[in-house]
C-alpha positions as CSV (number, residue, x, y, z in Angstrom):
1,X,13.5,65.5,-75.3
2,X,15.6,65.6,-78.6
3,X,18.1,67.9,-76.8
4,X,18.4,65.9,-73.6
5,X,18.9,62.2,-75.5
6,X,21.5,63.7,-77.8
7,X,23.2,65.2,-74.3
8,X,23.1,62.3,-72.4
9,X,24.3,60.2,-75.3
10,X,27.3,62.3,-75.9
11,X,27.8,61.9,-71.7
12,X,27.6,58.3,-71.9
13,X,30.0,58.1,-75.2
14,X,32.3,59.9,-73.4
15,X,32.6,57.7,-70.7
16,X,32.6,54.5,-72.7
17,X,35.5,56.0,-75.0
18,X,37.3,55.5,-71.7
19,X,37.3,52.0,-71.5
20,X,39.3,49.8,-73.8
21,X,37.8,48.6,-76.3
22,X,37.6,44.6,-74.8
23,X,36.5,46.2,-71.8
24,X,33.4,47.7,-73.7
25,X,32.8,44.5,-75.7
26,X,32.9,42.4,-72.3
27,X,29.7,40.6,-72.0
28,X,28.6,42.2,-68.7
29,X,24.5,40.6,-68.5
30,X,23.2,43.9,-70.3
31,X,20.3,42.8,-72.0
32,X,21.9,43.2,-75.2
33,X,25.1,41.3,-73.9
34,X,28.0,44.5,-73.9
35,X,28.2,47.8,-73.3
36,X,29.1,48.0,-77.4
37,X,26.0,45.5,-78.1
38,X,23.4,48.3,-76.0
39,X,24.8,51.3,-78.3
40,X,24.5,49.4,-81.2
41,X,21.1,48.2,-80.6
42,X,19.8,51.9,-79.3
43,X,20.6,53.3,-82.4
44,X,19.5,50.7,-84.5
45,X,16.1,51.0,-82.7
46,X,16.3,54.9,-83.8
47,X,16.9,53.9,-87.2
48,X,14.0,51.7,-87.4
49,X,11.9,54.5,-85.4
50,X,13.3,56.9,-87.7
51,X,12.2,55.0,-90.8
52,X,9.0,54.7,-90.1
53,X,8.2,58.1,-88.7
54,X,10.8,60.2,-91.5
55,X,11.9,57.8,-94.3
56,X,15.5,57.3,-92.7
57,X,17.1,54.2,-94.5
58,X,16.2,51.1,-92.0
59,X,18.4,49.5,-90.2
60,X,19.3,45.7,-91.5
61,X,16.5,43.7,-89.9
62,X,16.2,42.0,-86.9
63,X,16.8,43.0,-83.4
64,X,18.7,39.8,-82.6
65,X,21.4,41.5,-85.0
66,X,21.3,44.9,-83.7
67,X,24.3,44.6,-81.4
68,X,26.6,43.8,-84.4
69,X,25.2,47.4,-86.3
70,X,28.6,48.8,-86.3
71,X,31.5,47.0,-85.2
72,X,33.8,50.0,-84.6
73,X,33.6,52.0,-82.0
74,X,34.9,55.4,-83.6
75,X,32.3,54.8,-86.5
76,X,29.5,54.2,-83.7
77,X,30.1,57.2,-82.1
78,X,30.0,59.2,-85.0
79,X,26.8,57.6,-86.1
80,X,25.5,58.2,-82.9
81,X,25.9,61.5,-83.4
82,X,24.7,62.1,-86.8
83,X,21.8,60.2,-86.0
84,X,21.0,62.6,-82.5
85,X,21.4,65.6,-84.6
86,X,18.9,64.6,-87.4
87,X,16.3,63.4,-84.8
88,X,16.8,66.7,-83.0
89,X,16.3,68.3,-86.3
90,X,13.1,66.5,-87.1
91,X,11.4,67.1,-83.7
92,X,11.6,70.6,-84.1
93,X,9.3,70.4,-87.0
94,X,6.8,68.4,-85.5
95,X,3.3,70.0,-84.8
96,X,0.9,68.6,-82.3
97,X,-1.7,67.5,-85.5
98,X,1.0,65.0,-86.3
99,X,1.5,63.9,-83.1
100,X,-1.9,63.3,-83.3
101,X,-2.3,61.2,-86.2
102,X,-2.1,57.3,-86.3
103,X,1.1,55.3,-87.7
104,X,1.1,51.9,-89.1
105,X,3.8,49.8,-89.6
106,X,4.6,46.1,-90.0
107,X,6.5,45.2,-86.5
108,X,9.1,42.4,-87.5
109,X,9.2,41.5,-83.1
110,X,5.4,41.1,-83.2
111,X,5.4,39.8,-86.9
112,X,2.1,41.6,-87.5
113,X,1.1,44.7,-88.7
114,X,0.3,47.7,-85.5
115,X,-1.3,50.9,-85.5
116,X,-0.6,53.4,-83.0
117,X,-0.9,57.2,-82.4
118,X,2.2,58.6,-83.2
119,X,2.4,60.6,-79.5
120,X,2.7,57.3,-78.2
121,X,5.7,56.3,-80.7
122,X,7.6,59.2,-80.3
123,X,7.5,58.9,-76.1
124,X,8.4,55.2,-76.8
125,X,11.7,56.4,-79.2
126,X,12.6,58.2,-76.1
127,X,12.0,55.9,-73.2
128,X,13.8,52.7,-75.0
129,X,16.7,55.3,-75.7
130,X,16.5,56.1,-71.3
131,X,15.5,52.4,-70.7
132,X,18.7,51.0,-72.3
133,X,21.0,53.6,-71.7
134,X,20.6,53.2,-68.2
135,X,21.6,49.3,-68.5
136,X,24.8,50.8,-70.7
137,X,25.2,53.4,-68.1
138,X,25.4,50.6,-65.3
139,X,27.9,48.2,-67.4
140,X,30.3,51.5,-67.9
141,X,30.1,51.8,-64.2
142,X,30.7,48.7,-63.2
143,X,33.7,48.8,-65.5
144,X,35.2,51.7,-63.7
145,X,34.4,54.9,-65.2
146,X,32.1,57.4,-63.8
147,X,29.8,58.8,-66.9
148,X,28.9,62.4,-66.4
149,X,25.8,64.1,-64.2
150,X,22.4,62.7,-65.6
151,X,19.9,63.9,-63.4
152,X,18.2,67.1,-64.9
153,X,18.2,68.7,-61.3
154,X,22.0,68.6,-61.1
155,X,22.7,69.3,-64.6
156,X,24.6,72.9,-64.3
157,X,23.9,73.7,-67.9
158,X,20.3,72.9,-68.7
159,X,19.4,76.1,-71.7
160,X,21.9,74.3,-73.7
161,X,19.4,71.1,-73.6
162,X,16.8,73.2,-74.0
163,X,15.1,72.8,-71.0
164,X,16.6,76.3,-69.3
């Protein structure tokens, strides 16, 4: 899955890169307002994942600010990628006994503390990356630009996502 979300994020960088850089900032109805807003916010909801699963640095706290993380586009897509290449390199060292194993964390959304088998975390990193880039994938559309083949069938190179 590491693979994969650090493929289709470089697919759907690609293809925001195309638009200008008011057209990405456009408030289009995306949940997090922009196309910009929804990259900013998926990697700042890796960060906080991140943290709490590896010891990553946090992002600064609360969601409502998470489409402001980083106002630059060129400086998001290189975090975007730094970020995918050290998650890809963590899940490779996971072993199913810590997948296993319970987390506990304070959740500043529910403003309690949770407790949760990790399994379940790790699925949830990866469905809130496909959940919201599928709303960025939609703006980017509907802006014009075509982002690259997404569907695993279709995908012509699948071994490089590990998934040959």
């Amino acid at each position: 899955m590491a693979a994969y979300n650090a493929e289709m994020n470089r697919r759907l960088y690609a293809a925001a890169a195309e638009l200008t850089d008011a057209a990405r900032r456009q408030d289009r109805g995306g949940w997090f307002g922009s196309i910009h807003g929804t990259l900013c916010h998926l990697l700042w909801g890796d960060r906080q994942w991140m943290g709490r699963f590896a010891g990553w640095d946090p992002p600064p706290p609360g969601i409502a600010n998470s489409p402001r993380l980083i106002e630059d586009f060129s400086e998001l897509r290189a975090a975007r990628a730094e970020a995918d290449a050290r998650i890809e390199a963590w899940a490779a060292t996971l072993t199913p006994d810590w997948l296993t194993g319970d987390l506990t964390w304070f959740s500043g959304a529910s403003q309690k503390e949770m407790r949760e088998r990790r399994w379940i975390l790790v699925t949830h990193l990866f469905n809130h990356q496909t959940h919201h880039r599928g709303q960025a994938h939609d703006m980017i559309t509907q802006a014009g630009v075509r982002p690259a083949e997404t569907d695993l069938p279709w995908i012509v190179d699948r071994a490089a996502l590990g998934i040959g």
